[in-house]
C-alpha positions in Angstrom: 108.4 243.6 73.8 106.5 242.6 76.6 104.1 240.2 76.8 102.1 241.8 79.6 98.6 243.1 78.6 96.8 246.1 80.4 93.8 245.1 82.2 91.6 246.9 79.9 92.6 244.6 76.8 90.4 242.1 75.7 91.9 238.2 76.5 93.0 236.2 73.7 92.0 232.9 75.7 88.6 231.5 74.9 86.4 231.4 77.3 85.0 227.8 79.4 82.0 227.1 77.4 79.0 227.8 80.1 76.5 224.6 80.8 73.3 226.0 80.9 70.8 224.8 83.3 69.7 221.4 82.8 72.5 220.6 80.6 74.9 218.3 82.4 78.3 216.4 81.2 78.5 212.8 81.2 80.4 213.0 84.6 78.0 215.3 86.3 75.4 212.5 85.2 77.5 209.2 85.6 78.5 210.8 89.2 75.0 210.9 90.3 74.8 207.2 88.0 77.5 205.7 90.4 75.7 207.4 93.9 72.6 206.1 93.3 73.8 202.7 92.5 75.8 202.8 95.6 72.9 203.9 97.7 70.9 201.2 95.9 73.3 198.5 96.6 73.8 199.6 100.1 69.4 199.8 100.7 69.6 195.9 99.0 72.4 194.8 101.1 70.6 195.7 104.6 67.1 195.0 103.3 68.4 191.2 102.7 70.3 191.4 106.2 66.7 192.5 107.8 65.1 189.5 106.0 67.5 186.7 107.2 67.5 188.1 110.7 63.7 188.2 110.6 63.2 184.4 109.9 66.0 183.7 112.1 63.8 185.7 115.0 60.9 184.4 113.7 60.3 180.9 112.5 57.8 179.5 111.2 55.8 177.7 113.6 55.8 174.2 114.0 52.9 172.3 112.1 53.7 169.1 114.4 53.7 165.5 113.1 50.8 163.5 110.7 51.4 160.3 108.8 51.1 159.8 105.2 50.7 156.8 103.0 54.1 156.1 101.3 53.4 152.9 99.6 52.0 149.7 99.4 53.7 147.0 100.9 53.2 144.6 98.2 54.6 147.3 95.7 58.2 146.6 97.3 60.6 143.9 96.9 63.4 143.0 99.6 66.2 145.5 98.5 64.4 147.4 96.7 63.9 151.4 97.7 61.7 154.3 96.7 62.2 157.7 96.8 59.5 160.0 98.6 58.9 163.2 99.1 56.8 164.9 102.3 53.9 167.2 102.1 56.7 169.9 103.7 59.0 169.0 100.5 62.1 167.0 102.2 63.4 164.5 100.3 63.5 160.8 101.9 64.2 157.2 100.6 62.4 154.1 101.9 64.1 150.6 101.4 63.0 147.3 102.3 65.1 145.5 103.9 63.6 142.5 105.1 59.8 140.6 104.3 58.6 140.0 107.7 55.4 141.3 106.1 55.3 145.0 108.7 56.5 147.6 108.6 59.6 147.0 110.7 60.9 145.2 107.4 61.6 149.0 106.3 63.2 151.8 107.1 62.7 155.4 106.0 66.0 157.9 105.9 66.8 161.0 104.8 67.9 161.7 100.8 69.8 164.6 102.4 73.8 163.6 103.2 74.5 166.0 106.6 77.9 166.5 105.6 77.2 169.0 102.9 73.7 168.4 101.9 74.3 166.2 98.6 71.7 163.8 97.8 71.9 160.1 99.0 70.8 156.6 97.0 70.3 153.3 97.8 73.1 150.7 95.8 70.8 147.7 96.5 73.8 145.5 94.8 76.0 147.1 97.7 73.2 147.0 100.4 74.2 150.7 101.7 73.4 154.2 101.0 75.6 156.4 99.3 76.7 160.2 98.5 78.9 160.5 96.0 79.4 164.4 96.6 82.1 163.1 99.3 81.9 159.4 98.7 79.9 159.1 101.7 78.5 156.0 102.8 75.8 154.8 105.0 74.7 151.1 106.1 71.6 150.2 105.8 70.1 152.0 109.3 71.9 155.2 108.2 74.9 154.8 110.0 77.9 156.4 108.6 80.1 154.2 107.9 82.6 155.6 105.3 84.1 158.8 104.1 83.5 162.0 105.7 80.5 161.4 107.4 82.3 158.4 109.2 84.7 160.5 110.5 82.1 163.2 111.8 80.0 160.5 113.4 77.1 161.2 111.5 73.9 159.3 110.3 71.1 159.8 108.1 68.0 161.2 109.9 65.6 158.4 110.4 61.5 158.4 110.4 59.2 156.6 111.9 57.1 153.8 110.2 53.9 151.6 110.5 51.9 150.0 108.0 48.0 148.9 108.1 46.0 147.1 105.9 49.0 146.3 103.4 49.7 150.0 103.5 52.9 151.3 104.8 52.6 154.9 105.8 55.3 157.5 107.5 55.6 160.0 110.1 56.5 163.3 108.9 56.5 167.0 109.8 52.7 168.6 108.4 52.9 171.6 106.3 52.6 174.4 108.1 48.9 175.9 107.0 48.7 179.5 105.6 52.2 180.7 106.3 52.8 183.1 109.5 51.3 186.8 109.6 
């Protein structure tokens, strides 16, 4: 017997069950899940881009220099050092170094190492500054003097001082007011 069928005989395979409209598989709908994820994820990726070029292009402007009271001169013993933050948020640390009774017996640095950005202290018991991301160290002008930042050349950045009336204040960067437009 043959296993060939005339074309008029009805088929004993079962037919693909039809989707109706607005019935899709789980592929159908985790193939449009996976495109719109990629399309979202692509959108995020250049928005971000945009942003870091933007305030690369466009800084914020300067707000110049004011001073700011830091501390009282009496309020700091010879090796001792206090940490201080500026109205634009960097981090700084003022030591006393000598008691000549100005403000040249201080000196204000930054809390910020420049090799990789770890934070600085004062060891007064060592009489130097110190990161000990890198084991950086620092004398006590902010001259590298150890560790990676010796071999880079690098020092602490230094601000400017003065103190009136018993007052010692510092020079730092103002805030800029109201952001840019």
């Amino acid at each position: 017997m043959s296993d060939v069928q005339p074309e008029d005989a009805p088929s004993t395979q079962e037919p693909e069950p039809a989707h109706p409209a607005g019935n899709d598989t789980r592929r159908d709908f985790l193939g449009r899940a996976g495109g719109v994820a990629l399309i979202g994820g692509v959108v995020a990726s250049y928005g971000s881009l945009a942003a870091v070029a933007g305030r690369f292009m466009f800084p914020e402007p300067d707000g110049g220099k004011v001073w700011v009271y830091a501390a009282r001169l009496a309020d700091v013993a010879v090796g001792q050092a206090l940490s201080f933050s500026t109205p634009s948020g960097a981090r700084l640390t003022i030591a006393r170094t000598k008691d000549t009774g100005g403000a040249e017996d201080f000196i204000a640095l930054s809390s910020v190492c420049p090799h990789l950005g770890c934070q600085v202290h004062w060891e007064e018991q060592n009489d130097r500054f110190f990161c000990p991301c890198h084991n950086g160290v620092f004398d006590p002008e902010g001259r590298g003097i150890g560790g990676p930042v010796l071999d880079a050349g690098q020092s602490l950045a230094s601000y400017p001082l003065r103190a009136e009336n018993g007052l010692l204040f510092i020079e730092v960067d103002a805030p800029v007011q109201g952001g840019a437009a």
